[in-house]
C-alpha positions in Angstrom: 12.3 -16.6 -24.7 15.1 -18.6 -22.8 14.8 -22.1 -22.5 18.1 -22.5 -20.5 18.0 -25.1 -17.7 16.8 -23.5 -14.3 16.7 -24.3 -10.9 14.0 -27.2 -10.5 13.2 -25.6 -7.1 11.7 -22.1 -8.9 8.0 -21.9 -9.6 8.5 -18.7 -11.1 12.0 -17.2 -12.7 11.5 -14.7 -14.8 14.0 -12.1 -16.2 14.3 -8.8 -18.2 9.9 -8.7 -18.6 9.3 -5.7 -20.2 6.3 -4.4 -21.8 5.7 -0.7 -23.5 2.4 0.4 -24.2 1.6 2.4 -27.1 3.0 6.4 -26.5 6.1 4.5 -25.0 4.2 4.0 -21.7 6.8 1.8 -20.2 4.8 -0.7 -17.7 7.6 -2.8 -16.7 11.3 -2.3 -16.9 13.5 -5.3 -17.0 11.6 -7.3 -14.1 13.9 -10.0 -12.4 11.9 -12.2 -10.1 12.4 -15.7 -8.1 9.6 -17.7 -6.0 10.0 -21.1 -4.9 8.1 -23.7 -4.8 6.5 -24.5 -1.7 6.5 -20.8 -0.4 4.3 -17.9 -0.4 5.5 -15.0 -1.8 3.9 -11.8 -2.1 3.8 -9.3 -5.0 3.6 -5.7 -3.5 3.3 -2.2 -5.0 0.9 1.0 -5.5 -1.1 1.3 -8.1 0.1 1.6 -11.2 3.2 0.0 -10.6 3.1 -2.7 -12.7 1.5 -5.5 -10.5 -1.3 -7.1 -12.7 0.2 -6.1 -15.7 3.0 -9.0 -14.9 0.4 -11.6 -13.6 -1.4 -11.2 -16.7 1.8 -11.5 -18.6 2.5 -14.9 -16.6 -0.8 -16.2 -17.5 0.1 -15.0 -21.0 -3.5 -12.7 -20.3 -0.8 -9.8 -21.8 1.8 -10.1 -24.8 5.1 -8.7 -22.9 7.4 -6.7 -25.3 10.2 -8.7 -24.2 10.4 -11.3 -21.9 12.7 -14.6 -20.6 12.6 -17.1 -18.0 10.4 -19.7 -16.8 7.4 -20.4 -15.1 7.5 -24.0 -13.6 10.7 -25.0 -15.3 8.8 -24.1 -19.0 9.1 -21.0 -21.0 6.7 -18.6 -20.5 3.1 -18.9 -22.4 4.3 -23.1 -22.7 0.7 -24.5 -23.3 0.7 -27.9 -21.3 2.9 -25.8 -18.3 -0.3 -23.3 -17.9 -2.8 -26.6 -17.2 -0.3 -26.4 -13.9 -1.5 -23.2 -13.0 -4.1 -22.1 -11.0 -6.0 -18.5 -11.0 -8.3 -16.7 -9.0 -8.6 -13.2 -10.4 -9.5 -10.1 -8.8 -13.5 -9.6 -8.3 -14.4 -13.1 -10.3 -18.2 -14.2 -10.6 -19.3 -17.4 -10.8 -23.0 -17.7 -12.1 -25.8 -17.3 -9.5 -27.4 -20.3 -10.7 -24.9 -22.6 -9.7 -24.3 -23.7 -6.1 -20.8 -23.6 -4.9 -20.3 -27.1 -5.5 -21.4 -27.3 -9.2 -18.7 -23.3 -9.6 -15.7 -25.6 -8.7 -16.9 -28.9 -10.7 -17.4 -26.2 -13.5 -13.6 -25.2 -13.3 -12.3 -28.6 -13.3 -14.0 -29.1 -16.0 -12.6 -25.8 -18.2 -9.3 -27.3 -17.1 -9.9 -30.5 -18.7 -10.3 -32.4 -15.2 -11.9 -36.0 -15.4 -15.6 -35.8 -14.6 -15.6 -38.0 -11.7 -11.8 -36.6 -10.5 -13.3 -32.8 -10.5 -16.8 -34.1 -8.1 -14.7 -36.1 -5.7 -11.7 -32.9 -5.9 -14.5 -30.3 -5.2 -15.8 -31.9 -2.2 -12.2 -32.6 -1.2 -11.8 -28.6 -1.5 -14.8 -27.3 0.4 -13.8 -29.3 2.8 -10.3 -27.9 2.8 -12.1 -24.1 2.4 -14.1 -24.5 5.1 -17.2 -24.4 2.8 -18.9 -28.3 3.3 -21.8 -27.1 4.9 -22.6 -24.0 1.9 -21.2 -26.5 -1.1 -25.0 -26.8 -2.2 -26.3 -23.7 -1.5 -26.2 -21.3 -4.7 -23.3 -18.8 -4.9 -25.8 -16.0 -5.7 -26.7 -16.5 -1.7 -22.9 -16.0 -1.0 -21.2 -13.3 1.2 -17.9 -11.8 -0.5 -15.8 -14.3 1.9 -17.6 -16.9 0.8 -17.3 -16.1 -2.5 -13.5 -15.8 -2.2 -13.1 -19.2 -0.6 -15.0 -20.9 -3.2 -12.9 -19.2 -5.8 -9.6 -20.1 -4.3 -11.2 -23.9 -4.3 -11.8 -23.6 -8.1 -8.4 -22.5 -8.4 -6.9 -25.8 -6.9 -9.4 -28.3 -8.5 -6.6 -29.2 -11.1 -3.9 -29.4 -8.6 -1.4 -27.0 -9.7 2.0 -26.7 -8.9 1.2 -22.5 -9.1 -1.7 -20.6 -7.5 -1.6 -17.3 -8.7 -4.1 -15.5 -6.2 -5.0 -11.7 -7.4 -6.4 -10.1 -4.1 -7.9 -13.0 -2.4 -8.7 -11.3 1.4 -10.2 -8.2 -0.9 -13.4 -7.1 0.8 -13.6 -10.0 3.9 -14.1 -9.3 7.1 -10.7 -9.7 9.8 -12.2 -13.5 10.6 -12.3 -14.8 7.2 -8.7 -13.1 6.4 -7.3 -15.5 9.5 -9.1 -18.2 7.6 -8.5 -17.6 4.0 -4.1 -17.2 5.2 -4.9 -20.5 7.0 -5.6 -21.7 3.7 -3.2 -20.8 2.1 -0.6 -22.2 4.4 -2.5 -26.1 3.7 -1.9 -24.9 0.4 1.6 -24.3 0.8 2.4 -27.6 2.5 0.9 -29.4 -0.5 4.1 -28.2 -2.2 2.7 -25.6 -4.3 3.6 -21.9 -4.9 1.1 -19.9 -3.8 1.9 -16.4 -6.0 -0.2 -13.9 -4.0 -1.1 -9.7 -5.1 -2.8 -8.0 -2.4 -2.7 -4.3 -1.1 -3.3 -5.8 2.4 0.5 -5.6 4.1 -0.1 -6.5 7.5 -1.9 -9.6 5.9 1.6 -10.3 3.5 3.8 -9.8 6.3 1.8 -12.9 8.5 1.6 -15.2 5.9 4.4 -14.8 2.8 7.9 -16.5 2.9 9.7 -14.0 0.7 8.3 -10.5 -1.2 9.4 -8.5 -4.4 8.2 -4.6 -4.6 7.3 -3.1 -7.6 8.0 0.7 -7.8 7.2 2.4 -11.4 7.7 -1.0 -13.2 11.0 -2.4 -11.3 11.6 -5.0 -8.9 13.0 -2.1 -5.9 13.6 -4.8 -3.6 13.2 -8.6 -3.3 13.6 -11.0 -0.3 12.4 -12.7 2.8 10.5 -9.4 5.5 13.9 -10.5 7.8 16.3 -9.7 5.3 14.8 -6.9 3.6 14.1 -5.1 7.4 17.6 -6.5 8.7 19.4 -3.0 8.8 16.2 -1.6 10.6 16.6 -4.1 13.8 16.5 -1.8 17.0 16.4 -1.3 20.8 13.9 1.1 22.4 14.1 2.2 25.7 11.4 4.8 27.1 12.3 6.8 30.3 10.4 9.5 31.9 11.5 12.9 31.3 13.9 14.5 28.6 17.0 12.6 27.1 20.1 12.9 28.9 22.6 15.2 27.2 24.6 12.3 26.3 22.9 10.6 23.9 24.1 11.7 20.0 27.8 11.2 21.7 26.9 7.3 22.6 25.5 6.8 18.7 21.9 6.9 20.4 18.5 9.0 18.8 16.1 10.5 21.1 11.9 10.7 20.2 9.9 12.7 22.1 6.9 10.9 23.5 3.9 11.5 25.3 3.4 13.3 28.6 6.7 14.3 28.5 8.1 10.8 27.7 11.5 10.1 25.9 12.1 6.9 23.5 16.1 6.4 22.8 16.4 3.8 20.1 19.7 2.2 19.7 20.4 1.0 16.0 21.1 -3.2 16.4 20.3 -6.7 17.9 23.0 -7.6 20.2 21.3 -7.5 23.8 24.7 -6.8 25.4 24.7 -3.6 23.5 22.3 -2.1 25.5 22.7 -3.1 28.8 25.2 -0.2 29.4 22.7 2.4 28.3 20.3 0.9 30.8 23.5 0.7 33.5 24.0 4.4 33.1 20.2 5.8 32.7 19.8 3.9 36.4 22.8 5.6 37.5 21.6 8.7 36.7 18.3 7.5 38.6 16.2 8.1 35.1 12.9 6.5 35.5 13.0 3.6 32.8 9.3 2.4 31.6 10.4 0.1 29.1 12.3 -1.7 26.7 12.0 -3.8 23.5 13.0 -4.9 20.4 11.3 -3.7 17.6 12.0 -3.4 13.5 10.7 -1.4 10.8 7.3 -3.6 9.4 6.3 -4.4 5.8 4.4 -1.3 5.7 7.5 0.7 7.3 9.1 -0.9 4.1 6.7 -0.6 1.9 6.6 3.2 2.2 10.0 3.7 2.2 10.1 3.0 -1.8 7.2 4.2 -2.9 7.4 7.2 -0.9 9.7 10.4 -2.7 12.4 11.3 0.3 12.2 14.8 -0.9 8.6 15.3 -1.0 7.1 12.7 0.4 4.6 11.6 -1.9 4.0 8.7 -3.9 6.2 8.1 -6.9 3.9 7.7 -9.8 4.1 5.4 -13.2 7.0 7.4 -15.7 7.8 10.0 -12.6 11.1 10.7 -12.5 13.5 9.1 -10.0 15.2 10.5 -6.9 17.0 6.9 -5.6 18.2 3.9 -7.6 15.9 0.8 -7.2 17.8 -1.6 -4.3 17.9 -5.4 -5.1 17.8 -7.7 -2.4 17.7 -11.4 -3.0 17.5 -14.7 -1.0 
């Protein structure tokens, strides 16, 4: 593995991770990947494209087949770096026995953390998890958004400069998702990197800095939601009645609406741009109910590389390509 000097700013920088299964099952193909320290940033794919089999490769959980870069300026699997890393993995348990309180105490103290550092750290972090009043209560009386928070508390109790978070908002109800992205924004201004997995995209889109999506073990694109949805910026203008005759001629494209409702979207930003549409759809007396900007969302994104063009279905782990992979990096 590279040990060339890196960017002190990068939490994570890894590049060319591959790993092969037996049968030449190929998990991960020559993954490039960037996030920063002091930023969320979002891991995104289907299932079985590779997600958790490069966390656990970061955590050095997996044995990669071939793999450079760094995570927190240190090669990967460097001993002393992974004490700076903190992990909540996907459906933990704590014992039932032990109250909230006593589960985070109990992490600081697999990660070496001073006995009285970890007690006065654990009721720093219910605090910070909205858990003070439930820090003595047993975790076996626990709903699944409590039992989240308190595992995203054990995750911090060393203070890491990484959080890797494997579906943290899995399973909670819509008020303790606003919560738990609340917390991970305090987390974020503590000047950590807060590496988040989750299937939940309109939750990534509210609270992650910069993405990567993983598409049959490649990185298909990489960047902050405004770049990577920059070429999908748009004006829509809804009128009553059908589209004038004009529209393919003036670079427009007309979408039939509801009760007889037209919406003519106008590819761009520029508000200029569409003022003489509006100008000539009043001249023409058309009946104009709205107008707005809009872009494509994550999801919009999301689906437009795991999706086949051709079929339309999901592109599966070894399935053969229809579209090179697009890179797009901050």
């Amino acid at each position: 593995m590279s040990t060339e000097e890196r960017d002190p700013g990068l939490a994570v920088d890894l590049h060319d991770v591959r790993k092969v299964y037996p049968r030449k099952v190929e998990a991960l193909r020559g993954i490039r990947m960037e996030a920063r320290r002091g930023e969320v940033f979002g891991l995104l794919g289907p299932n079985g494209a590779g997600k958790s089999t490069l966390v656990k490769i970061m955590l050095t959980v997996v044995r990669p087949t071939m793999a450079s870069g760094t995570i927190l300026g240190q090669p990967i699997g460097h001993k002393p770096t992974l004490a700076r890393v903190g992990y909540l993995p996907e459906k933990h348990r704590f014992p039932d026995y032990l109250t909230g309180r006593q589960a985070i105490e109990l992490s600081g103290a697999l990660a070496n953390v001073g006995r009285s550092t970890r007690k006065a750290r654990a009721l720093e972090l219910l605090e910070l998890v909205g858990m003070s009043d439930w820090g003595d209560r047993l975790v076996g009386t626990y709903s699944k958004g409590m039992m989240q928070r308190v595992g995203i508390a054990a995750a911090m109790v060393a203070e890491p400069d990484l959080v890797v978070l494997d579906e943290p908002t899995d399973g909670v109800d819509p008020v303790g998702r606003k919560d738990i992205r609340d917390i991970l924004l305090r987390i974020r201004e503590r000047g950590a990197c807060v590496f988040l997995n989750s299937h939940l995209l309109s939750e990534l889109e509210v609270v992650c800095d910069r993405v990567a999506i993983l598409v049959q073990g490649e990185v298909a694109a990489q960047g902050t939601i405004g770049e990577l949805t920059s070429d999908s910026h748009r004006y829509e203008i809804r009128i009553q009645g059908p589209p004038p005759p004009w529209v393919e001629e003036a670079g427009l494209r007309s979408e039939s609406g509801d009760d007889g409702e037209t919406v003519l979207v106008l590819p761009g930003r520029e508000s200029a741009d569409v003022q003489k549409f509006i100008d000539r759809l009043r001249g023409e007396s058309r009946v104009i109910l709205s107008m707005n900007q809009a872009r494509d969302s994550l999801e919009d994104l999301f689906l437009k590389f795991v999706k086949d063009p051709e079929t339309g279905r999901n592109r599966l782990p070894g399935a053969a390509r229809t579209t090179a992979p697009t890179r797009v990096t901050s």
